[in-house]
Every structure is written in structure tokens, then in C-alpha cells.
N, C-alpha and C positions, 0 to 999 in steps of 0.2 A: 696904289703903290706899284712901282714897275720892279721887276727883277734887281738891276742895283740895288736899292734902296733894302729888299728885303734882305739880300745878300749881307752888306753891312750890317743887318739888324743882326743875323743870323751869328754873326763874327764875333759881336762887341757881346751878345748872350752866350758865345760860348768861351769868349774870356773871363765873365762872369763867375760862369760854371768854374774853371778854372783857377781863378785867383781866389775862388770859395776852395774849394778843395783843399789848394792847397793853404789854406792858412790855417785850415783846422787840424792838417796832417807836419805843420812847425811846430816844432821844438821849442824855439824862444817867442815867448809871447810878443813883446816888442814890434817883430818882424810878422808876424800874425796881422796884428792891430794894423801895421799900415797896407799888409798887400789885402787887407778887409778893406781899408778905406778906396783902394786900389778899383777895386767890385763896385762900391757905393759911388764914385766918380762914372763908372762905365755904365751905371743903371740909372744916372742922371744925366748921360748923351742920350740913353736909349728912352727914355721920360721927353727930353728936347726934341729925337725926333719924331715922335708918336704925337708932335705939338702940343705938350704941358709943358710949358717954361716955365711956370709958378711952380710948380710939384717938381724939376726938375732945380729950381735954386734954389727951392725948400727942403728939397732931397740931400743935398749937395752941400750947404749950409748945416743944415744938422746931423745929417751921419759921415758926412764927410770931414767936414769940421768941428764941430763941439764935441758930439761923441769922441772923434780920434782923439781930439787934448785929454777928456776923461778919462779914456781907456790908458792912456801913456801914463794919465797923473799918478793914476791908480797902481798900475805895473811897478811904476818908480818906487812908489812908497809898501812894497814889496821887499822881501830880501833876495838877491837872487845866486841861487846856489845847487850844484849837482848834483843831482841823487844816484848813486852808482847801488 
């Protein structure tokens, strides 16, 4: 791997870090669940370029996708309301 390459790696794992943080640090779960799906799309670039595209559409497919609908369905059928 030459400098470029590691550099984006570098980027895309500290958005990672980042869009982790902060979903655990939201308020509305909602908004959570997607900037988490956020993370699991950017750890299935970094799956694609470590070359696993199977682990990367597999990644990407289920915690991207199926999980996020679960996590939403679930939220929804939830009441949601302030706690002061």
C-alpha cells in the first residue's frame, strides 16, 4: 500500500470513530440508528479496500441495511416522549 491509500484508510477509520461517538452521545435514538448505519457503510469502503467485497456487501447488506430497518421498526413501535 503506498501513502495515499493508507492516508484514506486513515480518514474513512476516523469517521468511523467519529460517527461511533457521536451516535452513542444522541439524544434521539432515530438519529443514532442512522449516523450508526453511517459507520457500518464506511467500514464496508474500508472491507472493499483491504479487498473483501464479499465481507464488504455482506457488511453492508446486513448492518447497513436489515439491521437499520430493525432498529427504526423497533424505535417506532416505542412511545416517544421527554423526560424532564
Amino acid at each position: 500500500m503506498n501513502g495515499t491509500t493508507i492516508l484514506i484508510h486513515n480518514v474513512i477509520l476516523l469517521f468511523i470513530l467519529a460517527a461511533s461517538i457521536i451516535a452513542i452521545h444522541m439524544k434521539d435514538l432515530l438519529y443514532a440508528v442512522f449516523v450508526l448505519a453511517g459507520a457500518t457503510v464506511g467500514l464496508s469502503i474500508i472491507f472493499y479496500m483491504l479487498k473483501a467485497p464479499d465481507v464488504a456487501i455482506t457488511n453492508a447488506a446486513v448492518y447497513g441495511g436489515i439491521a437499520t430497518v430493525l432498529y427504526v421498526i423497533a424505535i417506532s413501535k416505542t412511545e416517544r416522549r421527554e423526560v424532564t
